[in-house]
N, C-alpha and C positions, 0 to 999 in steps of 0.2 A: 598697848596690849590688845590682842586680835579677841574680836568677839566670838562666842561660842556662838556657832550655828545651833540655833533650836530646833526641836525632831516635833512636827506636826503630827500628830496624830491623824487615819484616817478611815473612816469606818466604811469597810469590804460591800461590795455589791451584794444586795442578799442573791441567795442562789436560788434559782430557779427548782423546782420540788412535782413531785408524782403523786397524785390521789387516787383513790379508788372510792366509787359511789355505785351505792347499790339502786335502780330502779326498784319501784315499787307494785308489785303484782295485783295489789288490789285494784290501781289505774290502769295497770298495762299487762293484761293476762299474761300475752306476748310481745317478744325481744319484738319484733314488726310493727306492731302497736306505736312503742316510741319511736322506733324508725320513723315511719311514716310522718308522725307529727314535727320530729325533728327538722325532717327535708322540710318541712311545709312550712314550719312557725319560727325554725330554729328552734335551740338550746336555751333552756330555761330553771335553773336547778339549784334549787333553796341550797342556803351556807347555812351553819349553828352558828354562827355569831359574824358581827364586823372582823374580830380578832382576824380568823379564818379568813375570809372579806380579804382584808389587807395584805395580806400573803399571796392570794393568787393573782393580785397584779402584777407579781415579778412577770416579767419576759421568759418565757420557756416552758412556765407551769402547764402540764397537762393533768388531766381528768382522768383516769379511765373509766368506764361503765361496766356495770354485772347485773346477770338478772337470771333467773333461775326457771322461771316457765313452767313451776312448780313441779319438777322434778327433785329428788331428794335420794340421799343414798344414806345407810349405814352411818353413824356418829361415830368417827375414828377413836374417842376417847372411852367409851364405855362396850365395848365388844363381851356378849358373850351371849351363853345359850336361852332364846326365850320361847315363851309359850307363842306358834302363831298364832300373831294379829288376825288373819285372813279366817281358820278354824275356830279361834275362840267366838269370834261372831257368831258362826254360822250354828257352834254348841250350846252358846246362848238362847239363840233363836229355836234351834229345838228344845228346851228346854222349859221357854214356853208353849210352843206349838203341845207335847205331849202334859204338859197341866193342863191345858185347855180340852185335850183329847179324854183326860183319866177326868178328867170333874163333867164329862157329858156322859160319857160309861158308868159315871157313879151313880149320877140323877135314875137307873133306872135298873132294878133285878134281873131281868134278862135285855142289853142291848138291843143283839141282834131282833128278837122278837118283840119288842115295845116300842122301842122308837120310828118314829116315823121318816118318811122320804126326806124333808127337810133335816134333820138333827143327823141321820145318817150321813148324808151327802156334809154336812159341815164335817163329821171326824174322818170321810173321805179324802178330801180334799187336805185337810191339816197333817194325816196319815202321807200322803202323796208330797206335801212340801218336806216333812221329815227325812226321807228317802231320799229325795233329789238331794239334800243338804247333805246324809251321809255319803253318797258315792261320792261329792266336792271333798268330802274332807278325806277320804281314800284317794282323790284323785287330785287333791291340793298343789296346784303350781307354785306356791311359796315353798312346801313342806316334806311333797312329797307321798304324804300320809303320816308323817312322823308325828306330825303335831307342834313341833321343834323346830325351831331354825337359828343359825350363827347371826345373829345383828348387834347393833347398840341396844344395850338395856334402857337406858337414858337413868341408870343406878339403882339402889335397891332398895326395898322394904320388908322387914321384919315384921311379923303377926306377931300377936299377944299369945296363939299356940303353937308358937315356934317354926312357922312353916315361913321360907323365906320366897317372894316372890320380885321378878325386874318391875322399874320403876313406868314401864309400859300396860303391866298386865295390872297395875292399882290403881293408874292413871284411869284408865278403862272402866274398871269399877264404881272410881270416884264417883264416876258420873251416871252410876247407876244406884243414888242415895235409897228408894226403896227396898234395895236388894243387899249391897253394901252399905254396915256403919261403920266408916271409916273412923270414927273417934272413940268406939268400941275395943276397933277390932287392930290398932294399931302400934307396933312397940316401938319402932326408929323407922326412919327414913333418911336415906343418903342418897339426894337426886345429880344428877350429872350437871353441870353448870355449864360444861358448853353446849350442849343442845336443848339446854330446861327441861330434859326429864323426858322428851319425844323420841329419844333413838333415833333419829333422824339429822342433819343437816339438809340444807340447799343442791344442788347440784347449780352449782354458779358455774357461770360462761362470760367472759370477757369480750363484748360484741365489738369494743369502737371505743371510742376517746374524744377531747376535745381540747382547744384549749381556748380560755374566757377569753373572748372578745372585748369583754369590758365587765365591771360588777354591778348592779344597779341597787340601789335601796328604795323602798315601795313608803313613801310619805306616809303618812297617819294623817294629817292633813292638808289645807292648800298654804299655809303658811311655815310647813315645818323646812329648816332649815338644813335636813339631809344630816349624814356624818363625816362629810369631808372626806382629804386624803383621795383622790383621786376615783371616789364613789360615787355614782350617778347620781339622778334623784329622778323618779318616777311620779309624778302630781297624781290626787285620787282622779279626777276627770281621765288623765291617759290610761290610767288602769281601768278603767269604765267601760273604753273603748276597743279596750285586747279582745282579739279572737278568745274563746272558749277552748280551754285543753281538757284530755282527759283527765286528769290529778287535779283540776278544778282551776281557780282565777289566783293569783299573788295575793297575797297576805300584808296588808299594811304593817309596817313594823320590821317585815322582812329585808335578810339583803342576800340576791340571786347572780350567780353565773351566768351571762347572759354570749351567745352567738346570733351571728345573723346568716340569715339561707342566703347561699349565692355569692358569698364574699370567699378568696380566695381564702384557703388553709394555712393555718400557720404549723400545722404537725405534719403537713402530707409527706413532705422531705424524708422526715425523720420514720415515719412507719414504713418509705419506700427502701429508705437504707436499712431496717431493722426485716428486710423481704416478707413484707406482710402484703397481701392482697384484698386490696382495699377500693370502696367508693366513697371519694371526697364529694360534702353536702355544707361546700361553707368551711370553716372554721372543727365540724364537725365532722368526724372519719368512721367508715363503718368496716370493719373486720369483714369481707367477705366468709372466715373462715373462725367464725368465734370460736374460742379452746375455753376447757377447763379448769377451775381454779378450788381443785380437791381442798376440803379438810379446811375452808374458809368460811368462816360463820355470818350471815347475814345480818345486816345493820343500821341501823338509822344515821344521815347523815354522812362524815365522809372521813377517811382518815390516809395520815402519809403513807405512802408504800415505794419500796424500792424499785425501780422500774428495769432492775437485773433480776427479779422475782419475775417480773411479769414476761419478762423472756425465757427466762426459764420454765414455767408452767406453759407458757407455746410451744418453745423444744421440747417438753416431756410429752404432752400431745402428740408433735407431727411424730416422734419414735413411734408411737407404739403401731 
């Protein structure tokens, strides 16, 4: 009797997968900033975990990079009519300018005639900042003069006497604890979750890409034994002797994305065939022509993204 052939089982290549990382502004005012460093030192760029780690050593994996250059537009999520940011300042501001104006006119029976050069010239001069601030808010480039403008609220809050105001114009206040008591003076608040309450996002740009040349893990110390699985190990003495970046030195415990400047690229192919216009730095590819990536919220760390989005936010660019 013929034996049954047995079916081996056999587990699939894993596939190769698209990230997206946001740079960080407070190291790199500007997109140029990490350019620069990158040509010079290479690519360097913290993982949340080994997990993560182990995944981008498939063959194919690329990066992409965003960074915003603190620009910011409008929070898609929470649109509607607020009090201007830019006016409310400046009403503020007069506000106290004319207390300080009414409590030096108070100090004395007749002004004009009792005060002297000095006290004059101070309600002078705060009479003169008044003015210049009201013609700004008649001549208001957010506004108009309206006072008004279409933006993200960043959500909303209810007062105790029923007056309802965007989750921008209490934000504002909060931080004005002598003036506003917000535990007072509070009934609900429903703040926006995708932009925390600021009416704002990012204005992200997608400058460039990479893909990991290798992953390194940064010792803790000279006898730690690394995490395996095809993961560097970086001893504290080498770490000692790294150049200085601007986002500061690796982090013992840490495990990093690591390129090298001047090795040929392993993406250039594929962003030549995708007709992007590009300078290869390595391993590392810079967008001559960064586009926009609307309506995406800025992040710590780095997550999957389909990399027919990322064409597609290029072609809705180069249209318009």
């Amino acid at each position: 009797m013929a034996k049954k052939s047995k079916k081996i089982k056999t587990t699939p290549a894993p596939e190769p997968h698209a990230y997206l990382m946001w740079i960080g502004s407070d190291s790199y005012e500007k997109i140029g900033d990490w350019i620069d460093e990158a040509i010079r030192l290479g690519v360097s760029k913290r993982l949340p975990n080994v997990h993560v780690a182990r995944q981008l050593l498939v063959p194919g994996t690329i990066i992409y990079l965003a960074h915003d250059e603190g620009e910011r537009h409008a929070c898609p999520k929470c649109p509607g009519v607020i009090e201007c940011p830019d006016c409310r300042k400046r009403i503020n501001e007069m506000t106290d300018l004319r207390a300080q104006v009414r409590k030096m006119r108070d100090a004395f029976d007749d002004f004009e005639a009792e005060a002297n050069q000095g006290q004059r010239r101070f309600v002078e001069i705060r009479e003169s900042k008044i003015e210049t601030f009201e013609v700004a808010c008649q001549e208001c480039f957010s506004c108009s003069g309206k006072g008004k403008i279409h933006s993200g609220t960043g959500g909303s809050v209810v007062l105790t006497n029923g007056l309802k105001w965007d989750y921008r114009t209490y934000n504002y206040w909060l931080h004005q604890p002598k003036k506003f008591a917000a535990a007072d003076k509070v009934k609900s608040i429903a703040m926006c979750p995708f932009c925390g309450g600021t009416g704002t996002v990012p204005e992200g740009k997608i400058f460039g890409c990479f893909a990991p040349a290798r992953i390194e893990y940064i010792a803790t110390s000279p006898d730690d034994p690394g995490v395996g699985d095809g993961i560097g190990i970086v001893s504290p003495a080498t770490l000692k002797a790294e150049p200085h970046r601007l986002c500061g030195r690796r982090h013992a415990g840490g495990v990093y994305a690591v390129t090298d400047p001047g090795v040929t690229s392993a993406v250039e192919a594929k962003m030549a065939a995708a007709g992007r216009e590009v300078s290869v730095h390595g391993d590392f590819v810079q967008f001559l022509k960064p586009f926009a990536i609307p309506g995406e919220k800025r992040f710590r760390g780095m997550k999957r993204i389909d990399p027919e989005w990322v064409e597609r936010c290029a072609e809705d660019v180069a249209a318009e």
